[in-house]
Backbone bond lengths (Angstrom), bond angles and torsions (degrees), N, CA, C in turn:
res aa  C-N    CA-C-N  psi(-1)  N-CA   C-N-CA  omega(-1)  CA-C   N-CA-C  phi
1 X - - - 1.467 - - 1.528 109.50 -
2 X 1.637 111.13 124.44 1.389 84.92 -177.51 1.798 118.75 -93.51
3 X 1.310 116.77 -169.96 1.692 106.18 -172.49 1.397 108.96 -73.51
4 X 0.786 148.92 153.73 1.828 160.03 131.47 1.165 101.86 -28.78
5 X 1.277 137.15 121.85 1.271 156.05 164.35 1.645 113.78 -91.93
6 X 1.649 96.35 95.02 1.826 106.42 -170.65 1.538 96.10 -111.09
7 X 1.482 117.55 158.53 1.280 149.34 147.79 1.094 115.77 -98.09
8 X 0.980 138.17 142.00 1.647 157.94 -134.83 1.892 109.62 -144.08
9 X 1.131 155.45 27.48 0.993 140.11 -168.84 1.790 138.33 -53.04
10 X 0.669 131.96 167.49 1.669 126.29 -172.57 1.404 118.34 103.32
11 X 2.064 94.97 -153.38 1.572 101.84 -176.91 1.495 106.61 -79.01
12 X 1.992 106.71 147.45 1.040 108.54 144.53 1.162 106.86 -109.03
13 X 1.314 139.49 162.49 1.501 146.21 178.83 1.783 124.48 178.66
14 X 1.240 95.06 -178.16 1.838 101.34 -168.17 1.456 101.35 -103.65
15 X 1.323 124.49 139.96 1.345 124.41 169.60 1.597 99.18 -96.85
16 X 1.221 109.85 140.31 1.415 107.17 166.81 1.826 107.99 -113.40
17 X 1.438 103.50 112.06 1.182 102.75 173.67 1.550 94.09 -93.91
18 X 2.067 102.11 -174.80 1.284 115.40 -178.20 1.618 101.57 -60.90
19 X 1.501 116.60 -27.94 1.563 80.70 -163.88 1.414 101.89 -117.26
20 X 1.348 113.57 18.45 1.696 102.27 171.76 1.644 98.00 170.36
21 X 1.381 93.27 -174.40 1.913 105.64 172.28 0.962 98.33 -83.02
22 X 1.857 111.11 159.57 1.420 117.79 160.70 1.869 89.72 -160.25
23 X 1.463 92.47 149.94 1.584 108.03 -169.92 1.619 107.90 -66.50
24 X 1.075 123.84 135.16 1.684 126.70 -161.19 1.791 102.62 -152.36
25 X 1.395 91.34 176.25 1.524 118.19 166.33 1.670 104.90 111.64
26 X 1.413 130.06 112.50 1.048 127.84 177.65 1.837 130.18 -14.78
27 X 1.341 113.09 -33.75 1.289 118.31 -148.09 1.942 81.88 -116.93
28 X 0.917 120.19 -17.99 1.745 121.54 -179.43 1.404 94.07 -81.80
29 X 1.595 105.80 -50.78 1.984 101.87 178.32 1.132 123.86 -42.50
30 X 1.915 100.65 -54.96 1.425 103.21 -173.18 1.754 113.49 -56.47
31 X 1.616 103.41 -50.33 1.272 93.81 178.20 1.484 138.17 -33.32
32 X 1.467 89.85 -38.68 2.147 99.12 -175.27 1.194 104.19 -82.31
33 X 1.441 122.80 -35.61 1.502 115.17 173.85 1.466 116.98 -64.06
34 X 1.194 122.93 -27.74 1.915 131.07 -172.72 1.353 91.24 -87.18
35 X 1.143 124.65 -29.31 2.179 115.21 -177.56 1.531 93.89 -83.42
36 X 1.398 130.72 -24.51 1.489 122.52 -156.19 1.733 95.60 -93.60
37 X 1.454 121.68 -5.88 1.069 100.88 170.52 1.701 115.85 -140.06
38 X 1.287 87.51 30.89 1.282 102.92 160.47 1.555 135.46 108.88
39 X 1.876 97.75 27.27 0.959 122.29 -152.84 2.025 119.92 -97.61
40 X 0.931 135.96 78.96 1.314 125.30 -165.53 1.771 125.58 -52.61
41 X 1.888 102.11 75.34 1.323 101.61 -160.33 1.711 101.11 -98.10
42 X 1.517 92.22 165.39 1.586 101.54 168.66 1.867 91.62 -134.00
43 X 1.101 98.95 151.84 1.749 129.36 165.58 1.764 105.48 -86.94
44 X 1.089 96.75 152.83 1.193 106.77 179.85 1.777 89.49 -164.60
45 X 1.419 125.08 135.59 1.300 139.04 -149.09 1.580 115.89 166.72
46 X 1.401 136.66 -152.61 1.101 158.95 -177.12 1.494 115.77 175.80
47 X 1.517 119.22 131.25 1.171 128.71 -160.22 1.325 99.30 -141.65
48 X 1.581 128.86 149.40 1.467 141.61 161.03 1.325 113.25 -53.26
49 X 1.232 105.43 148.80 1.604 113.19 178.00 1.998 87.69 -76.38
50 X 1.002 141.53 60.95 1.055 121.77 158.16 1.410 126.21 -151.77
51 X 1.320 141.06 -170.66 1.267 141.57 -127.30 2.035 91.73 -89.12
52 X 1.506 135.75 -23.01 0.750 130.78 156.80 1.731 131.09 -82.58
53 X 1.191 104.75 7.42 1.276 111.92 170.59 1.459 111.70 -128.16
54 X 1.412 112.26 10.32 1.691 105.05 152.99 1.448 115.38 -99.67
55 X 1.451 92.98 -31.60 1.492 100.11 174.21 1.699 126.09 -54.80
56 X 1.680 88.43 -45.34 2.079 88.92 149.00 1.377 138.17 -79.51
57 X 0.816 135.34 6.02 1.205 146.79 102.96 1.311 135.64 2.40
58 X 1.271 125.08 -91.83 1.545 145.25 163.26 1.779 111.62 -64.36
59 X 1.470 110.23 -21.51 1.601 113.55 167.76 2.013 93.57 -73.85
60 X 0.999 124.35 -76.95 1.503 120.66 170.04 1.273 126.25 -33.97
61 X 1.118 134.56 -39.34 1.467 135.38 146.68 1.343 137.43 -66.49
62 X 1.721 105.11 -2.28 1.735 107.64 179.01 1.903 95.00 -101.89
63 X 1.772 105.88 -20.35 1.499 100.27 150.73 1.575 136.74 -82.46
64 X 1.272 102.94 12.73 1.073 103.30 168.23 1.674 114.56 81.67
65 X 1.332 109.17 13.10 1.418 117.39 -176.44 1.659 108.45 -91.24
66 X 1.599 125.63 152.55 1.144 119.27 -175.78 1.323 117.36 -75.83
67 X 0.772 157.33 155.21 1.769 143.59 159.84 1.617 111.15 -137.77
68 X 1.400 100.38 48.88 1.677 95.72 160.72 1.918 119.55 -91.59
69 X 1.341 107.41 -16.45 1.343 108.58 179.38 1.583 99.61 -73.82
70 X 1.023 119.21 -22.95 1.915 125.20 179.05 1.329 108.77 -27.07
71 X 1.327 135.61 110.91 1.857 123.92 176.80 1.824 88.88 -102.59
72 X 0.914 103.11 149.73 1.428 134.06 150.88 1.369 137.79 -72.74
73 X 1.121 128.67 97.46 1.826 130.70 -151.65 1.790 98.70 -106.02
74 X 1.182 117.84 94.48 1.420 113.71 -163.89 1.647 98.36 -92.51
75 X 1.330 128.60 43.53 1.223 118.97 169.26 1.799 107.63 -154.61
76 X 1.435 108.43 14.08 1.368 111.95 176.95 1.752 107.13 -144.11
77 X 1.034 122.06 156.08 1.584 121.44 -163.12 1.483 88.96 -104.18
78 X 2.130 108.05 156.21 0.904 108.64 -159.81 2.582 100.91 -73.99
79 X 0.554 100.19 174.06 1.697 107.45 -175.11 1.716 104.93 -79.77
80 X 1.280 95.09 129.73 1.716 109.32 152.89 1.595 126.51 -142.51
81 X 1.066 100.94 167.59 1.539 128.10 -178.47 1.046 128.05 -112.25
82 X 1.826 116.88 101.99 1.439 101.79 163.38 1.273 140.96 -85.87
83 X 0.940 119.50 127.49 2.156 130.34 -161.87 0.870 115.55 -128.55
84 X 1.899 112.41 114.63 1.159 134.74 -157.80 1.697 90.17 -113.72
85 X 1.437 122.91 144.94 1.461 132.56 -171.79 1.614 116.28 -93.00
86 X 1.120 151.40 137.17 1.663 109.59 147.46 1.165 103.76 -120.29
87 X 1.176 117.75 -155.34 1.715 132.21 -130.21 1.761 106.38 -67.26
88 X 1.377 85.49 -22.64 1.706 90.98 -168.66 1.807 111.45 -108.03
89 X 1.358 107.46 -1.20 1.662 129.03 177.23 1.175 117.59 86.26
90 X 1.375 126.12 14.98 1.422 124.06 172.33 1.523 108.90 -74.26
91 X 1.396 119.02 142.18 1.348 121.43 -155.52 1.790 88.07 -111.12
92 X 1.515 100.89 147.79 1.643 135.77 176.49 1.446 119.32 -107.60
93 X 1.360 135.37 89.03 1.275 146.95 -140.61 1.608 119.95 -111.64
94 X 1.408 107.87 88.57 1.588 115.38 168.39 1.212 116.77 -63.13
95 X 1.167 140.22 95.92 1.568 126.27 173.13 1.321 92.38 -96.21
96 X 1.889 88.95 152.68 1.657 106.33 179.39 1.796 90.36 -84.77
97 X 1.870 97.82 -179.15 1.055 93.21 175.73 1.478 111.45 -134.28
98 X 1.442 141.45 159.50 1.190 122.72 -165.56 1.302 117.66 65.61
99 X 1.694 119.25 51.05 1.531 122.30 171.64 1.365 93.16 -87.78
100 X 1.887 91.12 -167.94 1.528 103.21 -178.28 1.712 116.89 -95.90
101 X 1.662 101.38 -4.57 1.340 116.31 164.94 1.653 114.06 -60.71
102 X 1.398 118.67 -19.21 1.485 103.34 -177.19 1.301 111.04 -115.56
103 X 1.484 118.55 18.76 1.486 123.51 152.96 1.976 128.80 -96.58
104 X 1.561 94.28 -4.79 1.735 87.33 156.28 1.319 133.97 -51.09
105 X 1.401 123.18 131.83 1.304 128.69 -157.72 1.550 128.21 -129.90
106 X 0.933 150.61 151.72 1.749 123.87 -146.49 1.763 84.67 -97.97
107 X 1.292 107.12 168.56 1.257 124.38 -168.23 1.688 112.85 -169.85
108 X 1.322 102.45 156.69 1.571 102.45 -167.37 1.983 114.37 -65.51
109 X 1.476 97.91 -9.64 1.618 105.98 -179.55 1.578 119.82 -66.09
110 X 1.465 94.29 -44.87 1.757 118.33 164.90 1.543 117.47 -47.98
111 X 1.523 104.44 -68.27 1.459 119.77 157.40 1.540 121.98 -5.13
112 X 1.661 102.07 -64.10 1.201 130.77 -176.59 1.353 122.59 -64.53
113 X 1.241 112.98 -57.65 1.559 130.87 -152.04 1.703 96.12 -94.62
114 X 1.080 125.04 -14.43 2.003 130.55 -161.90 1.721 89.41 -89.67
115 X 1.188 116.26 -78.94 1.851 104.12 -172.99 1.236 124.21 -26.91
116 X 1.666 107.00 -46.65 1.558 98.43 155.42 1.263 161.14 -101.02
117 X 1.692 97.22 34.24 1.357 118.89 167.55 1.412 133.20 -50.06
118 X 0.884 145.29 175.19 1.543 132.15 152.54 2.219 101.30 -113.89
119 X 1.213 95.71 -22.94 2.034 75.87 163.24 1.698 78.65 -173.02
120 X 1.274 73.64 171.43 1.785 100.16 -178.26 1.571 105.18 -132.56
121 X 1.270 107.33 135.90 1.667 127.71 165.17 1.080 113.10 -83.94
122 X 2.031 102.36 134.37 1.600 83.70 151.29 1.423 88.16 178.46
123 X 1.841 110.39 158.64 1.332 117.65 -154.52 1.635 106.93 -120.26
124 X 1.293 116.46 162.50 1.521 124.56 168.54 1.936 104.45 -51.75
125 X 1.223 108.88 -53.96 1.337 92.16 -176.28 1.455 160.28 -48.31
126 X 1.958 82.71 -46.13 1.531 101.76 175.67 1.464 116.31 -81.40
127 X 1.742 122.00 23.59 1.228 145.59 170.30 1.649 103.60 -99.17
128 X 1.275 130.58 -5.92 1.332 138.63 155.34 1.461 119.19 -12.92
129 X 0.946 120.64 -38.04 1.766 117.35 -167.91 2.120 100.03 172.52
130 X 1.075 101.61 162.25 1.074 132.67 176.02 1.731 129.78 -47.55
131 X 1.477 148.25 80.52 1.360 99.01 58.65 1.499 102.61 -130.24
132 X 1.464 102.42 33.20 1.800 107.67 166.64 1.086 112.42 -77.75
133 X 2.031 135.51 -17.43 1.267 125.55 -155.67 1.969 86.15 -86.89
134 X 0.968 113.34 -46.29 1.695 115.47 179.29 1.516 98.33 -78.09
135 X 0.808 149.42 -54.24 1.502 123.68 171.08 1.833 113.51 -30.64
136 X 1.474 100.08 -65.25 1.762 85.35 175.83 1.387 132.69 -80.91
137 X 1.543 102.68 -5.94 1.598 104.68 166.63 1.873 106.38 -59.23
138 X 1.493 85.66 -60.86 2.388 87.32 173.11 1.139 129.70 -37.10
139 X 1.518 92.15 -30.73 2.033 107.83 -171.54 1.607 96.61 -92.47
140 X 1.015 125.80 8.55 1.675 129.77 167.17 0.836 98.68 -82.59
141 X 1.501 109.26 -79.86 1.533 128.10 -162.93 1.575 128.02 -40.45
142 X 1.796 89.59 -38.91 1.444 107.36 179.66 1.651 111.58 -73.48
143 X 1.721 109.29 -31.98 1.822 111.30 172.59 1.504 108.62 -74.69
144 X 1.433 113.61 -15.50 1.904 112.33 178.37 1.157 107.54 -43.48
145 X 1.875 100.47 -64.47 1.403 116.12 -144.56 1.868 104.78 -80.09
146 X 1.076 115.93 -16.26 1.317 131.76 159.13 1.321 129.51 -58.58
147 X 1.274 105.54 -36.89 1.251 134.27 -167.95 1.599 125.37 50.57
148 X 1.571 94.12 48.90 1.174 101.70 -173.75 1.890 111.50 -96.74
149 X 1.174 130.01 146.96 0.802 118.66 -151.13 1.924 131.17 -91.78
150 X 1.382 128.09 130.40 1.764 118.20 -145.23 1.331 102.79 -114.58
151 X 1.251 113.23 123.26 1.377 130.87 165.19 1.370 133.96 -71.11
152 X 0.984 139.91 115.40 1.346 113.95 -149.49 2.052 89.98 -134.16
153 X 1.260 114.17 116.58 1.473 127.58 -165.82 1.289 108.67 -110.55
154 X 1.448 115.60 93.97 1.493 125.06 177.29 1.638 121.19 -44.31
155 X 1.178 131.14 93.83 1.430 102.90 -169.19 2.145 89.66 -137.22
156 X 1.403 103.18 111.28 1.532 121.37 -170.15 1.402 103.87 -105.95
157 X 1.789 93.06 89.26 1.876 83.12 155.10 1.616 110.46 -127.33
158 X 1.323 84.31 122.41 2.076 90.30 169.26 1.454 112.41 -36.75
159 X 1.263 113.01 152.54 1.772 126.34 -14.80 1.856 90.77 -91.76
160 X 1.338 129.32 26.87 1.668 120.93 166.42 1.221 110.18 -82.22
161 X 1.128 147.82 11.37 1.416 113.97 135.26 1.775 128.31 -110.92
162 X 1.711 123.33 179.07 0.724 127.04 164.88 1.896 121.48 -128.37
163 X 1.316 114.28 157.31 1.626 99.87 172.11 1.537 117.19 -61.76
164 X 1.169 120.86 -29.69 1.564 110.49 173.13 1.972 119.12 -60.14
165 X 1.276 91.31 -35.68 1.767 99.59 179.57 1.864 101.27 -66.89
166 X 1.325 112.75 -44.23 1.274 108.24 -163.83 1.623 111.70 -75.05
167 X 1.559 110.30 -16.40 1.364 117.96 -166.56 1.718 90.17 -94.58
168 X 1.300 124.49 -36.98 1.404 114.30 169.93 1.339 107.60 -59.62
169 X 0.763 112.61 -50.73 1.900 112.41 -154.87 1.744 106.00 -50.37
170 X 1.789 94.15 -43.10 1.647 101.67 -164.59 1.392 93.98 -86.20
171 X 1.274 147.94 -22.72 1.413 142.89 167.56 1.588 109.12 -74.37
172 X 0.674 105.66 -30.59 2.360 104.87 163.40 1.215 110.79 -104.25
173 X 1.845 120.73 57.34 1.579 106.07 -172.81 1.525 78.61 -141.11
174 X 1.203 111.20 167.75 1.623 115.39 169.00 1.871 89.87 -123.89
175 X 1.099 125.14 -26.64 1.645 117.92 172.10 1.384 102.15 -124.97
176 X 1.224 132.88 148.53 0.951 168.11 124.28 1.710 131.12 -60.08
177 X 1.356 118.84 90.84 1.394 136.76 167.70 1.661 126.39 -80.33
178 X 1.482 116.74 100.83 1.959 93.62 173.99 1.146 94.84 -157.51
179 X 1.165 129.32 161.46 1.474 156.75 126.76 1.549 125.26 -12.14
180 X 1.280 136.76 113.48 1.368 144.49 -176.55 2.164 93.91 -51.69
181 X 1.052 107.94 -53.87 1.426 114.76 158.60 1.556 117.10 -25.16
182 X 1.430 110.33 -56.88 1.417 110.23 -162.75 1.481 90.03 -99.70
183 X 1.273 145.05 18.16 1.334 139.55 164.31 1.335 130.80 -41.16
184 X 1.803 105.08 -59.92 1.254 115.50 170.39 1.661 115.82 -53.28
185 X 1.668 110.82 -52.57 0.899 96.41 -165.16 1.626 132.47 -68.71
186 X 1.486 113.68 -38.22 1.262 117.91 125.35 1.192 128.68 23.03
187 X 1.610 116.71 -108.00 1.348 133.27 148.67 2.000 117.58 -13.54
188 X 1.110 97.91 -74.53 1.560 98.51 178.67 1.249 113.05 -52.76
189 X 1.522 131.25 -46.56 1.646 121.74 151.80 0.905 131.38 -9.78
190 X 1.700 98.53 -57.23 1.704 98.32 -161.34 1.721 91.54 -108.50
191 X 0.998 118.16 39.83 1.301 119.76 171.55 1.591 119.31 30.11
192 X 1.772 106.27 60.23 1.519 107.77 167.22 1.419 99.27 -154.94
193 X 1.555 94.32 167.29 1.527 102.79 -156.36 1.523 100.71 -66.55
194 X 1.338 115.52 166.11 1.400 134.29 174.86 1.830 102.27 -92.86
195 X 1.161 103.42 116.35 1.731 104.06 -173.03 1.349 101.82 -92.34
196 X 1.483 97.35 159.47 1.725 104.11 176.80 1.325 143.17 -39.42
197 X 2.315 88.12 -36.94 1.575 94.50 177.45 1.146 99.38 -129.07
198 X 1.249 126.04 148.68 1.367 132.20 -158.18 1.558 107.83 -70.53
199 X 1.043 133.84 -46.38 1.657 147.10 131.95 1.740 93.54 19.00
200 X 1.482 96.70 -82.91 1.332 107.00 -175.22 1.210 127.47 -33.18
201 X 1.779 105.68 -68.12 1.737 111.43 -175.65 1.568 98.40 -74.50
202 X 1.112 134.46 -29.18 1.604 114.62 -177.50 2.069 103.83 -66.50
203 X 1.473 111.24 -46.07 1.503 94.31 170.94 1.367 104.02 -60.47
204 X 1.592 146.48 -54.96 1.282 119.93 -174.20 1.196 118.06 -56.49
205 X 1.191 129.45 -12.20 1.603 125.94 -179.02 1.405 93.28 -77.76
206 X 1.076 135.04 -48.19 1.760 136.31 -154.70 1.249 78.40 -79.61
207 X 1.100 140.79 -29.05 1.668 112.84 -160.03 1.768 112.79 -101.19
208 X 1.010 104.45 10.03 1.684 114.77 -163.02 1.528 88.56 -120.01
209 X 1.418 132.43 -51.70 1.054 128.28 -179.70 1.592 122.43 -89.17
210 X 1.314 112.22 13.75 2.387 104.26 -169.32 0.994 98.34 47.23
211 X 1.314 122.60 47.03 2.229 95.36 166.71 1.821 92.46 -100.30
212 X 1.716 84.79 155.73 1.554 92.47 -172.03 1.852 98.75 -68.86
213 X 1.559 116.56 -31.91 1.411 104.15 -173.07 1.874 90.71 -160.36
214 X 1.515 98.64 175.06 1.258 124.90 -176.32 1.287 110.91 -124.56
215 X 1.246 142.83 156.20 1.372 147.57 -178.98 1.933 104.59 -160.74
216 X 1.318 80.49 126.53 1.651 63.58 -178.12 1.852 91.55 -153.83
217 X 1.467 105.54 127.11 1.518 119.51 -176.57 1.480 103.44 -76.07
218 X 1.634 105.44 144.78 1.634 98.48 169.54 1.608 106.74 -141.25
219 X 1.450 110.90 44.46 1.618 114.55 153.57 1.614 97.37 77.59
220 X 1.471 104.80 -143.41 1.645 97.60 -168.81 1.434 110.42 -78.74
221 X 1.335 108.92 47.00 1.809 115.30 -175.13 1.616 103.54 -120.81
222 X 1.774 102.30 -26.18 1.270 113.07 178.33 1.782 112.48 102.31
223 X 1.475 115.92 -117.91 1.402 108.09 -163.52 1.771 91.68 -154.95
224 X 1.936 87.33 157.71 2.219 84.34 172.63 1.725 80.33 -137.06
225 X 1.052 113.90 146.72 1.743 145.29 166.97 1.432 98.34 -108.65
226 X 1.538 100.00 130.17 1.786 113.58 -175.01 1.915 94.47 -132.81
227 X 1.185 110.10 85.28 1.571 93.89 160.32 1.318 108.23 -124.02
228 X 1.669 115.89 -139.89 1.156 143.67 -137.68 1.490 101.52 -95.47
229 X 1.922 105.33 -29.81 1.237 125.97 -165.69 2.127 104.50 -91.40
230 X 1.493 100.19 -6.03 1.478 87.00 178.94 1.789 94.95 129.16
231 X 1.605 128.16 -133.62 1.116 143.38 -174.14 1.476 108.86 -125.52
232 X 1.113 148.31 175.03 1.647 158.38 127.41 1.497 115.70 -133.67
233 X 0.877 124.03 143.93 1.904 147.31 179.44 1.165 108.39 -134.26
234 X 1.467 109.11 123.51 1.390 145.81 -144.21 1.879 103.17 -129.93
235 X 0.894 127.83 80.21 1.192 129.96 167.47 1.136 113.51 -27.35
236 X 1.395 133.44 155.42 1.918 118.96 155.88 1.527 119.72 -108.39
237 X 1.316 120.33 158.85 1.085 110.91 -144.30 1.801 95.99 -105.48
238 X 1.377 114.63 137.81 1.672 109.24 -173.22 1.502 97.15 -64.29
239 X 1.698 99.86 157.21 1.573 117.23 -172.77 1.481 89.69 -171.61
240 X 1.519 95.85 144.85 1.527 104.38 139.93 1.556 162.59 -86.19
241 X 1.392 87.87 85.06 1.599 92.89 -158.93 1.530 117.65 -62.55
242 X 1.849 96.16 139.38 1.265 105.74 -163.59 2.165 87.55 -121.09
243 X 0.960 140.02 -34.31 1.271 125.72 135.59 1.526 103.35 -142.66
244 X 1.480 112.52 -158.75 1.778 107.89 -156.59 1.789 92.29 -140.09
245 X 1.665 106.35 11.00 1.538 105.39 167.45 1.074 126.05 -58.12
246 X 1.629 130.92 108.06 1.709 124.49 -175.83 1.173 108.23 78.99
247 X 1.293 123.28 26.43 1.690 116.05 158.05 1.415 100.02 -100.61
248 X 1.265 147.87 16.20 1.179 142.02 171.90 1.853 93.17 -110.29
249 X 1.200 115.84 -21.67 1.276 97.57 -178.11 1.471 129.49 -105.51
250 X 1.900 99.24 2.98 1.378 108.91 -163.69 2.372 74.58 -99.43
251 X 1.201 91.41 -20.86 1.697 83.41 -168.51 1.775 95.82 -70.08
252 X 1.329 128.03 -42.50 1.331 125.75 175.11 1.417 114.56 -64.43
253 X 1.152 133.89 -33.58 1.578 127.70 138.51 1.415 128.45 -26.73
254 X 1.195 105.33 -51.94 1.933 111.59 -160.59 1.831 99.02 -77.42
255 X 2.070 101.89 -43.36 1.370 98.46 -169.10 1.806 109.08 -72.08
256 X 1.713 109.03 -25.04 1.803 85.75 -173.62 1.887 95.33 -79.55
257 X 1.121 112.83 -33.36 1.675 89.43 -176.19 1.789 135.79 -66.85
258 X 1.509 86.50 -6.51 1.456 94.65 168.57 1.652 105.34 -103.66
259 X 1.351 124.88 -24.59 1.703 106.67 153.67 1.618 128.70 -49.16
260 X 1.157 84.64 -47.36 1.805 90.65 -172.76 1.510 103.52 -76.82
261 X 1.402 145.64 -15.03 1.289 158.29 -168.39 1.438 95.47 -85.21
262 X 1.512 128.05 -29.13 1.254 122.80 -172.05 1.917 110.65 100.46
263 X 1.016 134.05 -25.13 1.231 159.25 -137.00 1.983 87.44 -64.03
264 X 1.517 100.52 164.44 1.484 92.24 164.80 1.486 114.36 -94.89
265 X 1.566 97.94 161.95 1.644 98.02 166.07 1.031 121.69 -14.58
266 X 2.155 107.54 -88.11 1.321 114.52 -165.84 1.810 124.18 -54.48
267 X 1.428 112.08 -33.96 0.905 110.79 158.21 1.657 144.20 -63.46
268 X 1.279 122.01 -37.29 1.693 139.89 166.81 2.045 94.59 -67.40
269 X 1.265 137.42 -31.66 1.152 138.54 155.35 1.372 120.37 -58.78
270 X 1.648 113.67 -57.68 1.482 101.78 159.08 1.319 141.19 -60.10
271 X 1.301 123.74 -39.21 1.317 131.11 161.68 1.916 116.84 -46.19
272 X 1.851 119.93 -52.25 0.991 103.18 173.37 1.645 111.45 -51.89
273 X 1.488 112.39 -78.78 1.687 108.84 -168.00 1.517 105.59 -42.43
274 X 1.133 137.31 -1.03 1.794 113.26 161.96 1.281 116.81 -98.68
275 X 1.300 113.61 -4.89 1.641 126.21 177.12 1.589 98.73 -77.18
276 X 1.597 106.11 -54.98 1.842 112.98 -175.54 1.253 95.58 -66.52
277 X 1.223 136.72 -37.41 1.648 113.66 -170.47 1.649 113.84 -78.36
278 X 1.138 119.65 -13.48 1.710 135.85 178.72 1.637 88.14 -80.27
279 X 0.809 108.44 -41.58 1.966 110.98 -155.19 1.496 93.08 -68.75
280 X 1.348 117.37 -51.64 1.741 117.76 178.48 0.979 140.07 -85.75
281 X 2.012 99.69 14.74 1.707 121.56 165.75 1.153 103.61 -109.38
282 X 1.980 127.01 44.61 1.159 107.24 167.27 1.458 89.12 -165.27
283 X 1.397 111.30 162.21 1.628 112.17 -154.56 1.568 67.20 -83.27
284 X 1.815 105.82 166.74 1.746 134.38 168.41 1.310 82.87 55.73
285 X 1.832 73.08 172.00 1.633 112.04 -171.56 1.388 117.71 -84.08
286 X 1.337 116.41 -22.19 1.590 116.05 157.99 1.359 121.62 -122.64
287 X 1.219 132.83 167.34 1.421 141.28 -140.55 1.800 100.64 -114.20
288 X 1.090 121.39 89.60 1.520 112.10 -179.44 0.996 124.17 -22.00
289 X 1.148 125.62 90.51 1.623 131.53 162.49 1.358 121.19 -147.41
290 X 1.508 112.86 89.13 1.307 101.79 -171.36 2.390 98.82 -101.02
291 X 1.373 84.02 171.86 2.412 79.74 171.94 1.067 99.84 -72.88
């Protein structure tokens, strides 16, 4: 079988916990998690000319991820996050503003390398401001006509998003990724009611938008799969969580590589929730292992 050939778009950046850095940003996670299981990814981002954005760099390359689409923003520092824990490890998220993640810019390399993708990533966030939000609108457009297939990874932190970004994203997505959390909001986007059982508004979401499927994590409840084939419910698997950073993104990892693998539902469902429950028995969003 050969690997899935993904693009990765968005933030890369540093989390600053209390007791140190650790390599972060939704779309950097996914990346290391989609190379860690076998995934042929490239990054695509913008990073500071400086000592934290070489350092990501060589963290992406000890996963084995490509980083030639990487631009260099020599007038903005690479992005971090400060993340405060509480009692139960859910993380509290300062993002700076004006990193070098929101100066990636489309270019004829992108152009190139997207038709022959097999799917493309990409999140509500690193649509933040200008000229990354049209950089990944192009890098849609350009996987449409390809018909290669778009992931689209809900990730809502005040005040970076808006309902117009979220209603684009899920109308140029062929999957759909979010949070029982981000349900409502979701819903109010696309301006329809929030139904009783979640079942419900995720099929009205698939049906308002053509997405081939829905996936949407719901913490120690586990996961629901909405396609073509009906519903599935995914138990979650007990763990000891030590925090819950990048278990939503190592779980959006596990589910597109077992879509594109061919895999079944119940199974590409089981595999994510045992990836997220590994992900939140270990401090950070990726698992030390660099070659």
């Amino acid at each position: 079988m050969t690997s899935p050939r993904i693009i990765s778009f968005g933030e890369v950046l540093w989390d600053i916990f209390p007791d140190g850095e650790k390599f972060g940003g939704a779309p950097a996670n996914f990346a290391c998690h989609a190379a860690i299981l076998g995934g042929e990814v490239s990054m695509v981002t913008a990073l500071g000319n400086d000592r934290r954005g070489q350092l990501a760099i060589n963290t992406l390359e000890d996963y084995g991820i490509d980083t030639e689409l990487i631009q260099i923003s020599p007038n903005t520092s690479t992005g971090i996050v400060q993340i405060e824990l509480d009692a139960f490890g859910k993380p509290e998220f300062t993002i700076q503003p004006n990193s070098a993640w929101d100066t990636v810019a489309w270019n004829s390399n992108l152009a190139e390398r997207i038709p022959n993708a097999d799917a493309v990533y990409f999140g509500t966030l690193g649509q933040r401001q200008e000229p990354a939000r049209s950089t990944i609108q192009q890098a849609l457009a350009t996987a449409a006509r390809s018909k290669v297939t778009r992931i689209v990874d809900i990730n809502l932190r005040a005040p970076f998003f808006t309902k117009d970004t979220i209603t684009y994203s899920i109308m140029h997505a062929s999957l759909l990724k979010l949070s029982d959390e981000e349900l409502p909001l979701v819903c109010q986007a696309l301006n329809i009611t929030l139904e009783k059982s979640a079942e419900a508004s995720l099929q009205r979401i698939k049906s308002i938008a053509d997405l081939e499927g829905i996936v949407m994590t719901c913490g120690e409840k586990g996961a629901i799969l909405v396609n073509d084939n009906g519903t599935v419910n995914q138990p979650a698997f007990p763990t000891e969580v030590k925090d819950t950073v990048g278990a939503g993104d190592s779980f959006a990892a596990a589910f597109l590589m077992g879509w594109l693998q061919g895999k079944s539902d119940d199974l590409i469902l089981q595999q994510a929730c045992t990836i997220a429950s590994t992900t939140c028995n270990h401090w950070g969003a990726v698992p030390t292992r660099p070659r």
